[in-house]
C-alpha positions in Angstrom: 15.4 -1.2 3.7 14.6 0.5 0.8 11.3 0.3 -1.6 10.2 0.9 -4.7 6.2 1.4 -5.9 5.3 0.8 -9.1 1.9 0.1 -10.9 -0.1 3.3 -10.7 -1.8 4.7 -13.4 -5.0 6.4 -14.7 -8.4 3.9 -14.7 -11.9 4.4 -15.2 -14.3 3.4 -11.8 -15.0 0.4 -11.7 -12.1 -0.7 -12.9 -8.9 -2.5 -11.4 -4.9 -2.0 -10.7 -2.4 -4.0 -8.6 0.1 -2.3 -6.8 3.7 -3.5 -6.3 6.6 -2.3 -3.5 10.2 -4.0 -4.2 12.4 -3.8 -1.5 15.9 -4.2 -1.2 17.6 -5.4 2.0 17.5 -9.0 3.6 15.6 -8.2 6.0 12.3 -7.3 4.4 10.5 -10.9 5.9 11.1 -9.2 9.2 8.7 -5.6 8.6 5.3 -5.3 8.7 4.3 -3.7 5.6 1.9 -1.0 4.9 0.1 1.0 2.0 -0.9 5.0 2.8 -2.1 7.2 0.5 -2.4 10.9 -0.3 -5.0 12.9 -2.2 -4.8 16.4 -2.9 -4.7 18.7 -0.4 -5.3 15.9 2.6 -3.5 14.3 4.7 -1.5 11.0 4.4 -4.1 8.5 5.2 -3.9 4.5 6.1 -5.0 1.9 3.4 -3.9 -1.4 4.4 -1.1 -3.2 6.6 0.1 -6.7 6.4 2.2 -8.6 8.9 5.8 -9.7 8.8 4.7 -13.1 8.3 1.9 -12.4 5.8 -0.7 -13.8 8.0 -2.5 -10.8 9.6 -4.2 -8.3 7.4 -5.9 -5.1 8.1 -7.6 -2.4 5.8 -9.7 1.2 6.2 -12.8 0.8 6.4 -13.1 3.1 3.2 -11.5 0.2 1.4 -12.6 -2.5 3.0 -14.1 -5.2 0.4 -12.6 -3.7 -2.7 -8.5 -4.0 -1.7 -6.5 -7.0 -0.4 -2.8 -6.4 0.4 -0.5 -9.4 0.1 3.0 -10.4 0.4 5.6 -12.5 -1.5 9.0 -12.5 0.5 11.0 -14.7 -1.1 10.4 -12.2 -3.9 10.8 -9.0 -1.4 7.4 -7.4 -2.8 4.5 -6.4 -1.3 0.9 -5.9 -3.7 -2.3 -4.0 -3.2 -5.0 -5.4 -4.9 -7.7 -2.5 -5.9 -10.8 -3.7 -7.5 -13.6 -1.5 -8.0 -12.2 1.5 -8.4 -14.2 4.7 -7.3 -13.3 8.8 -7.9 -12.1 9.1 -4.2 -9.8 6.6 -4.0 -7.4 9.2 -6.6 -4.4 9.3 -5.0 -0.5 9.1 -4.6 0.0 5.5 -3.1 3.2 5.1 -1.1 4.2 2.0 0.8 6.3 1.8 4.1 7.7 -0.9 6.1 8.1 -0.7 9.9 9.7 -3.0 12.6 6.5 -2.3 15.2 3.8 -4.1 15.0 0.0 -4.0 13.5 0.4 -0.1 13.6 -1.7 2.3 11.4 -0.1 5.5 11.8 2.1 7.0 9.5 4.4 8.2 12.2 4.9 4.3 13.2 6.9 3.7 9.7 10.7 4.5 9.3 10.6 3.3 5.6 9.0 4.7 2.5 8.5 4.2 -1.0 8.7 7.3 -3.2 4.7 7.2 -4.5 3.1 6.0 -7.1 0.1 8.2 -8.5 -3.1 6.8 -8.9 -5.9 8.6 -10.7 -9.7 6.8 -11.1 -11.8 8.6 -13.9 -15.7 8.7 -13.0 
């Protein structure tokens, strides 16, 4: 499968963007899905994971409240929703897919987006 992120930008805190991954490939109903990101000089970190399905969500505590991660797979697309914005959540957002389940390691997903750069002004 192949993805695509899109929807990055520059926002003030406080403030709002929606995250989209496209993917090509018929299979995409059948990979748990996954947002990571990467700030500047530190590691690849988890954000949020969704099931196959769409009916099991999880998110980092560090987001927890302020992000939803959804799925549309008749449209092969997977969001993050990030609401109130803060400074530290400046990063390059990538998404993955991977056919094991519920995991949170990066290592766990075989498929990646190329990144989409999101930077929160305080």
């Amino acid at each position: 499968v192949q993805l695509q992120a899109s929807g990055g930008g520059l926002v003030q805190a406080g403030g709002s963007l929606r995250l989209s991954c496209a993917a090509s490939g018929r299979t995409f109903s059948s990979y748990d899905m996954a947002w990571f990101r990467q700030a500047p000089g530190k590691e690849r970190e988890f954000v949020a994971l969704i099931s196959w399905s769409g009916d099991t969500t999880y998110v980092a505590d560090s987001v927890k409240g302020r992000f939803t991660i959804s799925r549309d797979n008749a449209k092969n697309t997977v969001y993050l929703q990030m609401n109130s914005l803060k400074s530290e959540d400046t990063a390059v957002y990538y998404c993955a897919a991977s056919d094991r389940r519920f995991r949170t390691s990066s290592y766990e997903y075989d498929y990646w987006g190329q990144g989409t750069l999101v930077t929160v002004s305080s």
